[in-house]
C-alpha angles and dihedrals in degrees: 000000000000113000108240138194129219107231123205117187101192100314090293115076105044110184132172100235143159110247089241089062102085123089098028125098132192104301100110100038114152100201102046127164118050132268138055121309119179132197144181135265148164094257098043137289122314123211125208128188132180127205122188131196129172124250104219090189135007104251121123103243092050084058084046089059097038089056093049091053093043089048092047083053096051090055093043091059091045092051092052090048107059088047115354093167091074100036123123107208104182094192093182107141088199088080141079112009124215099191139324122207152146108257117194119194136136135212100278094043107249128092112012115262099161134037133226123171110209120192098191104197135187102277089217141341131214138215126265090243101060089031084080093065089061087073110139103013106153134192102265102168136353137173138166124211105212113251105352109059150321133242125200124180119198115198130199113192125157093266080059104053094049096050089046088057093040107045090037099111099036086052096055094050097048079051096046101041111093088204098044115111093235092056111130121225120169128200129186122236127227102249136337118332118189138214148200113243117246144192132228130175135170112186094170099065 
């Protein structure tokens, strides 16, 4: 069992994450290039997808949102993978909003001189009937480049799967209860927060 921390960027950008991760970027990430890649093993065949999405200024909920969109990416692909001649992709950037604000920032990276509003959207949705396939997908690597963009790789292998049927119902419960330690709250900060990059890889999912 790997020893975790438990991160905190501001109150606002709350990640699992080993205490060696901080200060790195993506320079060393095993499963580059997006999409989906399979391979064999004894216990059956593993599946990996990566999904990417920029980071327009370092501020911690931008990274949040990047990693919502990269994440929605990676299951897409996986979805299309196992059957892509049912998948729904509603590719319709009107929708769903991830966040809109003013970002101020200038060339060299300090005080805003120059103003740029970014409405960063869900690339694409699927359809209820094909969600279901993305079951025990795990979080098998992440980075963020400070600054520039975030990676983040799922992973289903047979280990996976089983834990995902077996720990269902357990899982719901910890999410739905509001008194429940995993529950998630979010909260907005006022103005940009940085944040150092950082690297995280699990080979033994």
């Amino acid at each position: 069992m790997k020893k975790l921390i438990f991160g905190v960027f501001a109150g606002s950008l709350s990640i699992l994450l080993p205490a060696n991760v901080f200060a790195q970027g993506c320079s060393n990430y095993k499963y580059g290039g997006t999409g989906v890649k399979a391979f064999p093993t004894e216990e059956g065949p593993k599946i990996v997808s990566t999904g990417k999405a920029a980071v327009l200024i370092d501020d911690v909920e931008e990274v949040q949102d990047a990693y919502a969109e990269a994440t929605l990416n990676a299951k897409t692909e996986i979805v299309k993978w196992y059957n892509s001649s049912e998948i729904t992709d509603e590719c319709t950037r009107s929708n769903n909003k991830l966040s809109d604000r003013i970002l101020s920032k200038n060339p060299d990276g300090k005080s805003g001189s120059y103003n740029k509003t970014t409405a960063k959207q869900l690339i694409c949705g699927t359809t209820e009937k094909t969600s279901g396939l993305v079951k025990g997908a795990v979080t098998v690597e992440q980075c963020y480049q400070k600054g520039k963009y975030v990676q983040i790789t799922l992973g289903i292998s047979p280990k996976t799967l089983k834990q995902a049927a077996g720990l269902g119902d357990n899982i719901k419960f910890g999410v739905d209860d509001p008194k429940s330690p995993n529950t998630v709250r979010s909260s907005s900060s006022d103005g940009l927060v940085p944040t150092d990059g950082f690297y995280y890889v699990d080979e033994d999912f």
